[in-house]
C-alpha positions as a Markdown table, in Angstrom:
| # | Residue | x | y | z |
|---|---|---|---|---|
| 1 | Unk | -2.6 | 3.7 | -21.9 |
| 2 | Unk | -4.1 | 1.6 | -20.1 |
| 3 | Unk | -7.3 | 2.2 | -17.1 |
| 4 | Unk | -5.0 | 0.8 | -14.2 |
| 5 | Unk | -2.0 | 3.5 | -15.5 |
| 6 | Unk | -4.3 | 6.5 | -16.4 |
| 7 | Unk | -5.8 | 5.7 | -12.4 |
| 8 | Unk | -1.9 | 5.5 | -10.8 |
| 9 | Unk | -1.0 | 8.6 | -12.3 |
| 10 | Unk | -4.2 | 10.3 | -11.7 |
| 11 | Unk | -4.0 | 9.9 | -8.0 |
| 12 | Unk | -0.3 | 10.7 | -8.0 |
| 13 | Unk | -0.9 | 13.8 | -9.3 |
| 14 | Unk | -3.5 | 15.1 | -7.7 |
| 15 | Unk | -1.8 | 14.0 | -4.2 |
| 16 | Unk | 1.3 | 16.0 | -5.3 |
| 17 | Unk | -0.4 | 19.2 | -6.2 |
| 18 | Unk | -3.0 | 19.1 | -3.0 |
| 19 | Unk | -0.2 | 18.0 | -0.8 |
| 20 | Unk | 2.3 | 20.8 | -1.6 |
| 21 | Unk | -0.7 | 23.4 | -0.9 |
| 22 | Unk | -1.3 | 21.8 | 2.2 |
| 23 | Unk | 2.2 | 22.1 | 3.4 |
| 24 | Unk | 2.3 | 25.6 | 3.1 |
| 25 | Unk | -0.6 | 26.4 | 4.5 |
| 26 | Unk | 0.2 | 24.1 | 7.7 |
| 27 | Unk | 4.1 | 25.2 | 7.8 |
| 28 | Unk | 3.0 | 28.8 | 7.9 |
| 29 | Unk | 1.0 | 27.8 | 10.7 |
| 30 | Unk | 3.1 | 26.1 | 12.4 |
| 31 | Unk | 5.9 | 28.8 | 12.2 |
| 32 | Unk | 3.2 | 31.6 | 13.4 |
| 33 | Unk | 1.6 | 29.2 | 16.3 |
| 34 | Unk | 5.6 | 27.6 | 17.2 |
| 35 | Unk | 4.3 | 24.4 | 17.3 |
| 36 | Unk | 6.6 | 21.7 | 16.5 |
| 37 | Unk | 3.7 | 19.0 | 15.5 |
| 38 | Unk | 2.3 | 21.4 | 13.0 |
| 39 | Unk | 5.5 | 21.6 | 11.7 |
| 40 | Unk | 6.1 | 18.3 | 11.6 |
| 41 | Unk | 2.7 | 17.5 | 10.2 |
| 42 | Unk | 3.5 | 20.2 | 7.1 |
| 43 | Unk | 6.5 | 18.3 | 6.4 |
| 44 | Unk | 4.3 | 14.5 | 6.3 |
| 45 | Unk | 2.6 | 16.2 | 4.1 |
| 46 | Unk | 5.1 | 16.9 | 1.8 |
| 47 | Unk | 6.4 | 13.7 | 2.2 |
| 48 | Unk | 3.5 | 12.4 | 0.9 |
| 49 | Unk | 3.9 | 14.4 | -2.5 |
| 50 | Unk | 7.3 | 12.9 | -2.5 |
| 51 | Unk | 5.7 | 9.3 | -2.0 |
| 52 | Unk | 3.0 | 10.1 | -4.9 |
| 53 | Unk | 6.2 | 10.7 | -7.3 |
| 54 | Unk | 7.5 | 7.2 | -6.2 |
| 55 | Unk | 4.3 | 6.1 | -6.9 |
| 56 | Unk | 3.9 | 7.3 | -10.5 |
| 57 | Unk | 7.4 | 5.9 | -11.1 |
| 58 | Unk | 6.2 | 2.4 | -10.1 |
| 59 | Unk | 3.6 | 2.8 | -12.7 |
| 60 | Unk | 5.6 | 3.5 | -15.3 |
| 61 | Unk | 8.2 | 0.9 | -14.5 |
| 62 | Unk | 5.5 | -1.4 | -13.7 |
| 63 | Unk | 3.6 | -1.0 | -17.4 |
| 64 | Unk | 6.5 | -2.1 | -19.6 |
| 65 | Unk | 6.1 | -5.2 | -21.5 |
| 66 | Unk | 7.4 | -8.4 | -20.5 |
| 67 | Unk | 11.2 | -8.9 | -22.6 |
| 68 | Unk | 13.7 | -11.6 | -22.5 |
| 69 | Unk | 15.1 | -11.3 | -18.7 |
| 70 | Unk | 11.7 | -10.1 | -17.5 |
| 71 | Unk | 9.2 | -13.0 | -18.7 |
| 72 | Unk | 6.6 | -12.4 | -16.2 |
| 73 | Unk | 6.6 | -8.5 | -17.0 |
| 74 | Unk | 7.8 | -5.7 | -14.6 |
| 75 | Unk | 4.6 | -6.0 | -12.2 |
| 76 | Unk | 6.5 | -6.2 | -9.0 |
| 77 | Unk | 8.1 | -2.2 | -9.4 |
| 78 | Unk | 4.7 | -1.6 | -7.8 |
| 79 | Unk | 5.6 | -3.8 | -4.7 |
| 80 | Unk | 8.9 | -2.3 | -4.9 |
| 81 | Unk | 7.3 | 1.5 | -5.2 |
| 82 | Unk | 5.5 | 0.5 | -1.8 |
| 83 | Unk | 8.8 | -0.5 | -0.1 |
| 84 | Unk | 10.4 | 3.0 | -0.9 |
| 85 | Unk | 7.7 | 4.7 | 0.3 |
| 86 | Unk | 7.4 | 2.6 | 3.5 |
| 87 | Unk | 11.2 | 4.0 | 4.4 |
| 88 | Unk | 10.5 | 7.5 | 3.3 |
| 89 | Unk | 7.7 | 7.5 | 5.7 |
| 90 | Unk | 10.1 | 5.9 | 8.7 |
| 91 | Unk | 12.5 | 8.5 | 7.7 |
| 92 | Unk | 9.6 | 11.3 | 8.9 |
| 93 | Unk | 8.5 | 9.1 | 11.5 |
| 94 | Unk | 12.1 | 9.4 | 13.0 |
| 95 | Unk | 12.5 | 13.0 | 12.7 |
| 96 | Unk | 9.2 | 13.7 | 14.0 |
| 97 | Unk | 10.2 | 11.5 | 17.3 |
| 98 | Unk | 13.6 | 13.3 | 17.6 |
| 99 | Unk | 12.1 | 17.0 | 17.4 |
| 100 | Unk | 9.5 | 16.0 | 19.6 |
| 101 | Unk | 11.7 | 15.1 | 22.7 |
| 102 | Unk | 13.9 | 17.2 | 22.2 |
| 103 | Unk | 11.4 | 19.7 | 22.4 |
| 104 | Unk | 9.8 | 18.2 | 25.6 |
| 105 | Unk | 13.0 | 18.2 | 27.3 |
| 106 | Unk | 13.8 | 22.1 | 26.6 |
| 107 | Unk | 10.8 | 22.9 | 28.4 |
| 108 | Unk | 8.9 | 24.6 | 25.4 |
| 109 | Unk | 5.3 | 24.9 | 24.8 |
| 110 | Unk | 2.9 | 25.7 | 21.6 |
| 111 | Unk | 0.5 | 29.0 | 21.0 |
| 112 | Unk | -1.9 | 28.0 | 19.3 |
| 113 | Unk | -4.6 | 29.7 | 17.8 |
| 114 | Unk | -7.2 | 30.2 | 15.9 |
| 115 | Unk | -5.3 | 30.1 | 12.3 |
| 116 | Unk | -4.1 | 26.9 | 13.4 |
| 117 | Unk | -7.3 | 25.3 | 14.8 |
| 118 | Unk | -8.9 | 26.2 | 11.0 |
| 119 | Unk | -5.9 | 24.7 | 9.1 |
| 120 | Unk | -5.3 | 21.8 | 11.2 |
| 121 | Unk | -9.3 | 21.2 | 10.3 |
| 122 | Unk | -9.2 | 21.8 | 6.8 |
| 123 | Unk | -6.0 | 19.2 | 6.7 |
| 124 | Unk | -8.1 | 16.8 | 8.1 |
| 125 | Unk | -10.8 | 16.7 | 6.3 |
| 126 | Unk | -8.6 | 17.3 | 3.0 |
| 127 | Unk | -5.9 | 14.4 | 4.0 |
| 128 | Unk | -8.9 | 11.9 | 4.8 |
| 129 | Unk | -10.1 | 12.8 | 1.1 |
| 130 | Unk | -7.2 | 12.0 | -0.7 |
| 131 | Unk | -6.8 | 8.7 | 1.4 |
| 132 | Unk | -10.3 | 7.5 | 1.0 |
| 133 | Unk | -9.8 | 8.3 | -3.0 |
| 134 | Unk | -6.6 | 6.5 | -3.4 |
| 135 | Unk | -8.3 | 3.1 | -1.2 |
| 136 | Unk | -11.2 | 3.4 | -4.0 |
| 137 | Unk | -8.7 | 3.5 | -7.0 |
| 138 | Unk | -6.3 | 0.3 | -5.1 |
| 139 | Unk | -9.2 | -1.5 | -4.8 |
| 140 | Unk | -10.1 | -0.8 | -8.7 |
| 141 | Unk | -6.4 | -1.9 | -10.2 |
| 142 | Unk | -5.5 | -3.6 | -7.1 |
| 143 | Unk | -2.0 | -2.0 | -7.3 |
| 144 | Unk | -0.5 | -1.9 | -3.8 |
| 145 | Unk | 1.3 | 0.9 | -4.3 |
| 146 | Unk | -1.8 | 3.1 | -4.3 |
| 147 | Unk | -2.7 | 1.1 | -0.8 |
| 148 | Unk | 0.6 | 2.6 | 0.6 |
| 149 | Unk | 0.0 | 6.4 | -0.7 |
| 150 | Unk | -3.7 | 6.1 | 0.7 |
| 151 | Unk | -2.2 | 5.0 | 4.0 |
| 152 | Unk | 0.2 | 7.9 | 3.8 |
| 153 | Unk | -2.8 | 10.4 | 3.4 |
| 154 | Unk | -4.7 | 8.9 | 6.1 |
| 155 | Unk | -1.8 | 8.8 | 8.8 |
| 156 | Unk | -1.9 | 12.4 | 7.6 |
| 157 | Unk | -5.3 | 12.8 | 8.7 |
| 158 | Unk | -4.7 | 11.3 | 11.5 |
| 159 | Unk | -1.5 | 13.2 | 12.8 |
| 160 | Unk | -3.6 | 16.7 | 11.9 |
| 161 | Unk | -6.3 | 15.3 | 14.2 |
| 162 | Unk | -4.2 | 14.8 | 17.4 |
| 163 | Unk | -2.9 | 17.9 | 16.7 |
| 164 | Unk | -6.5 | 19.7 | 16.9 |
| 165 | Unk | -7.0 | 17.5 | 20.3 |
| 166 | Unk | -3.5 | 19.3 | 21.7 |
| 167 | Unk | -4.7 | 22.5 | 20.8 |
| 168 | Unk | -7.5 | 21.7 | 22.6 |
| 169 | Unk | -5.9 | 20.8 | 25.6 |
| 170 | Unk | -3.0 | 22.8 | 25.3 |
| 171 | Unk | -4.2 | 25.0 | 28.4 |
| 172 | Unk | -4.5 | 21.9 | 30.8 |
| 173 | Unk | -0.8 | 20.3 | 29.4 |
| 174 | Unk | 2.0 | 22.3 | 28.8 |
| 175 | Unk | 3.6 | 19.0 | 27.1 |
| 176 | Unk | 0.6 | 17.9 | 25.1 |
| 177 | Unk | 2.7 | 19.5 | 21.9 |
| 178 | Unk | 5.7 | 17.3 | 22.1 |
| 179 | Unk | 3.3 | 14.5 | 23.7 |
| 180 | Unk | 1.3 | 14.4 | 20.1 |
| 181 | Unk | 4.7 | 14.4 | 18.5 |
| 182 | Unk | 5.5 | 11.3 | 19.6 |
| 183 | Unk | 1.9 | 9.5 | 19.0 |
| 184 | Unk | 2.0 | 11.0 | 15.6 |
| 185 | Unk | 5.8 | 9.5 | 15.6 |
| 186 | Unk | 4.6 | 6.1 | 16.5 |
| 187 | Unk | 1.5 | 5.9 | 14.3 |
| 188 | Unk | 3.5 | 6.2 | 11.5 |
| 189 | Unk | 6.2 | 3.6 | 12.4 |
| 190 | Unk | 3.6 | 1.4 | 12.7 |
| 191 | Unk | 2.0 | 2.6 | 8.9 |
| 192 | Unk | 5.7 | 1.5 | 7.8 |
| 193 | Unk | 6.0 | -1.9 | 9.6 |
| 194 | Unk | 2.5 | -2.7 | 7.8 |
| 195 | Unk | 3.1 | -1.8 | 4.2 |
| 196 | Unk | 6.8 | -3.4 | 3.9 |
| 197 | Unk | 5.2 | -6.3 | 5.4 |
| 198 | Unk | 2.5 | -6.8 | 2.9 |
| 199 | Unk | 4.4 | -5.6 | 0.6 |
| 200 | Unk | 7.5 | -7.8 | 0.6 |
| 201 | Unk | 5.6 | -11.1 | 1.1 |
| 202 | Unk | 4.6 | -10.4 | -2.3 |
| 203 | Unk | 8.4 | -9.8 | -3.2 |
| 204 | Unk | 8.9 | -13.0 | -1.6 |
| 205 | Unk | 6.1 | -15.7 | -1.9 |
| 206 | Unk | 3.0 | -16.6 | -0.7 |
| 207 | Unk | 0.8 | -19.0 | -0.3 |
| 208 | Unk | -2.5 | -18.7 | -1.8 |
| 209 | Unk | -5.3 | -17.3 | 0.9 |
| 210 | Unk | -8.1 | -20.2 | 1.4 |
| 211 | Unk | -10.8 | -19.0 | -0.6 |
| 212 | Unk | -8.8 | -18.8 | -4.1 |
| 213 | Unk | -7.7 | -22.8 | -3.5 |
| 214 | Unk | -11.3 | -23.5 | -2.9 |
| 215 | Unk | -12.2 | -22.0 | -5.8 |
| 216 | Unk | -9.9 | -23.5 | -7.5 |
| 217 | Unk | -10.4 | -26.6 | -6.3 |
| 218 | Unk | -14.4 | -26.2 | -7.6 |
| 219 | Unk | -13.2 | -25.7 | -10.9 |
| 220 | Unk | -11.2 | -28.7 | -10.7 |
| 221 | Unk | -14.3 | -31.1 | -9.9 |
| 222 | Unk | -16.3 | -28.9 | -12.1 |
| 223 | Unk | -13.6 | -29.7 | -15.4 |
| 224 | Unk | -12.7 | -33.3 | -14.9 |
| 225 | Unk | -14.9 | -36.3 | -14.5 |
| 226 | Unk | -11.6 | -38.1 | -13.5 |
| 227 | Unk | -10.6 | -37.8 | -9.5 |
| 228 | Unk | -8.2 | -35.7 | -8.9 |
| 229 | Unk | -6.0 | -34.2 | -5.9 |
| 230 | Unk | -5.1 | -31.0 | -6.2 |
| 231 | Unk | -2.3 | -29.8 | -3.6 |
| 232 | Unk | 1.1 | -27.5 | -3.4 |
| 233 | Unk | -0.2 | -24.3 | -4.2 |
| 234 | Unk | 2.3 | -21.4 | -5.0 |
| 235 | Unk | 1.1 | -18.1 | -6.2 |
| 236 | Unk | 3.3 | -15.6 | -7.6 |
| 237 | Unk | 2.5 | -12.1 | -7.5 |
| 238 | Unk | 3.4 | -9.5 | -10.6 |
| 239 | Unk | 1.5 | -6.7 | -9.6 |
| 240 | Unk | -1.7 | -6.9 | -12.2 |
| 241 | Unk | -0.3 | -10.6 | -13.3 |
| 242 | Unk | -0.6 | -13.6 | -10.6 |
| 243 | Unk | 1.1 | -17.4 | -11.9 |
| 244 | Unk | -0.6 | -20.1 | -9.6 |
| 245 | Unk | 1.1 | -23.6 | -10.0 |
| 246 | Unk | -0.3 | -26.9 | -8.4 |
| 247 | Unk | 0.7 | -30.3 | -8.4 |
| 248 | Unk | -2.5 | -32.7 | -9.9 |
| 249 | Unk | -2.5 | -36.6 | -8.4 |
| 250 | Unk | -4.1 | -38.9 | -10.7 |
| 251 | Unk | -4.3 | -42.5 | -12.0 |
| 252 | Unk | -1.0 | -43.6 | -12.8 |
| 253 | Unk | -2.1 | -45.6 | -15.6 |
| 254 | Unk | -3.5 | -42.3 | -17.5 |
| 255 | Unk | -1.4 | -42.0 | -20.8 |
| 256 | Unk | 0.9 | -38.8 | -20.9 |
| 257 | Unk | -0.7 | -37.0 | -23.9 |
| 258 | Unk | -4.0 | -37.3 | -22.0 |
| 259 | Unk | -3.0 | -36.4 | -18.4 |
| 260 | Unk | -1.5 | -33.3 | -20.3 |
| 261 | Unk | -4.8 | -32.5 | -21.8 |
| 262 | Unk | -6.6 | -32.5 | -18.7 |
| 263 | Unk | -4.3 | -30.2 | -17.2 |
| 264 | Unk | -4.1 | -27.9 | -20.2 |
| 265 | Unk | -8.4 | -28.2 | -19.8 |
| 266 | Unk | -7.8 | -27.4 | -16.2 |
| 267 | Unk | -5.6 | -24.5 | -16.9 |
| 268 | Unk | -7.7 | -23.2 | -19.5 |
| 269 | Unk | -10.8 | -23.1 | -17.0 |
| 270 | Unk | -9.1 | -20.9 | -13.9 |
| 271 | Unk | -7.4 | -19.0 | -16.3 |
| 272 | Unk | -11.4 | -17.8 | -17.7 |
| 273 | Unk | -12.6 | -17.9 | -14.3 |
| 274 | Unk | -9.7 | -16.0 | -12.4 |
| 275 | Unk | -7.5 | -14.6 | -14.7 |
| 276 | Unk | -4.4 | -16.3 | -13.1 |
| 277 | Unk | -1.7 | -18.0 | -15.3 |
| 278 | Unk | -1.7 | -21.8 | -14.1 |
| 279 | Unk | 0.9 | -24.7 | -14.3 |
| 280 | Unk | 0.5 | -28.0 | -13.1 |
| 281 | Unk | 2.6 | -30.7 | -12.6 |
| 282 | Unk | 1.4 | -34.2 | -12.9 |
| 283 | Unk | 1.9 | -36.7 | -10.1 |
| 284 | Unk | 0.7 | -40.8 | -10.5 |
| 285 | Unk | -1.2 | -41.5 | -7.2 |
């Protein structure tokens, strides 16, 4: 197995086992204070177990080999993996909102105390935990899918710590229970509309950032003595495989067989330096 599907299942595991002790700890709570956003902050927190089994499904699907419908390999389950997650999360987001006014409407207000001021701590400091170890391991394998699940911990975090601030102020505002709802509500819309963004322009296509042409373009001079003019850049995203292809303008009076060597050269070169897959297509100037 390798390091990028021992660290997807790692942190999937861990956030499931963590996440389902958190939610009974924080649903008790929120039963014995009646407070509908410590309910509804349990239950984000078991959604997040249920997102860390999407994620360990991804990477699995994502790890088989390439076959003969899937050249490129199976990379883009972990995009996918993000995408499911994204709507589980809008699914709680939803039915945190609808709880929340509801509850505003009807007049009712939250007693808190001081079991759920030491819970709603301990989530917080727990929940921030699991989202700053999932950020470390996305930004070792680079698999978005663990970006998504950290952002589902942290939103966590963060729903736990307006909580505290209601609980806090919960003598001044009668409403600051369903008022939190709401934010919390919100906050994690937003945590959706930025994951199945990033995540399907990857499905889709995009264009290389600015830095990765320049480099590429480097490695260009650096390779051929001939002038060249790099342009066209597609990139093609697999998860843990990336295909770049370019078009190359040159001489026109450059044979075939050696215009196809200096590509092959070129290829050769940003496939040591970057690890990307390249294919070029030969233009005459």
């Amino acid at each position: 197995m390798k390091k990028r599907e021992k660290l997807g299942y790692l942190e999937g595991f861990v956030s499931i086992i963590i996440n389902i002790l958190l939610f009974i700890l924080k649903y008790w709570a929120g039963i014995v204070s009646g407070s509908i956003a410590l309910i509804a902050d349990a239950w984000h927190t078991l959604s997040d177990s249920i997102s860390s089994l999407i994620l360990i499904a991804g990477v699995k699907l994502s790890s088989r080999k390439p076959d003969k419908k899937h050249t490129f390999g199976h990379g883009r389950w972990e995009q996918i993996s993000a995408v499911f997650i994204g709507f589980l999360l809008a699914v709680v987001a939803y039915e945190f909102l609808k709880g929340s006014i509801e509850k505003f409407f009807s007049g009712e207000s939250a007693n808190f105390g001081l079991i759920a001021i030491v819970v709603t701590i301990i989530s917080v400091l727990v929940k921030e935990g699991l989202a700053q170890f999932a950020f470390r391991l996305w930004r070792i394998t680079g698999n978005i899918a663990l970006k998504a699940d950290g952002w589902h911990h942290r939103t966590d975090a963060f729903s736990s710590l307006l909580v505290l601030v209601g609980i806090l102020l919960k003598d001044f505002f009668w409403w600051m229970d369903s008022a939190l709802g709401v934010l919390i509500s919100l906050m994690i819309f937003y945590t959706v509309y930025e994951i199945i963004k990033e995540s399907i322009n990857k499905l889709m296509g995009e264009s290389p950032d600015e830095d990765l042409i320049l480099e590429i373009k480097k490695i260009i001079s650096s390779t051929s003595e001939v002038h060249l003019i790099p342009h066209h850049f597609h990139i093609h995203n697999y998860g843990k495989h990336n295909e770049l292809t370019f078009h190359i303008k040159m001489d026109g009076d450059i044979n075939v067989r050696t215009g196809h060597d200096m590509a092959t050269e070129i290829e050769n070169a940003i496939k040591l330096k970057t690890g990307i897959e390249t294919t070029i297509h030969i233009e005459p100037v």
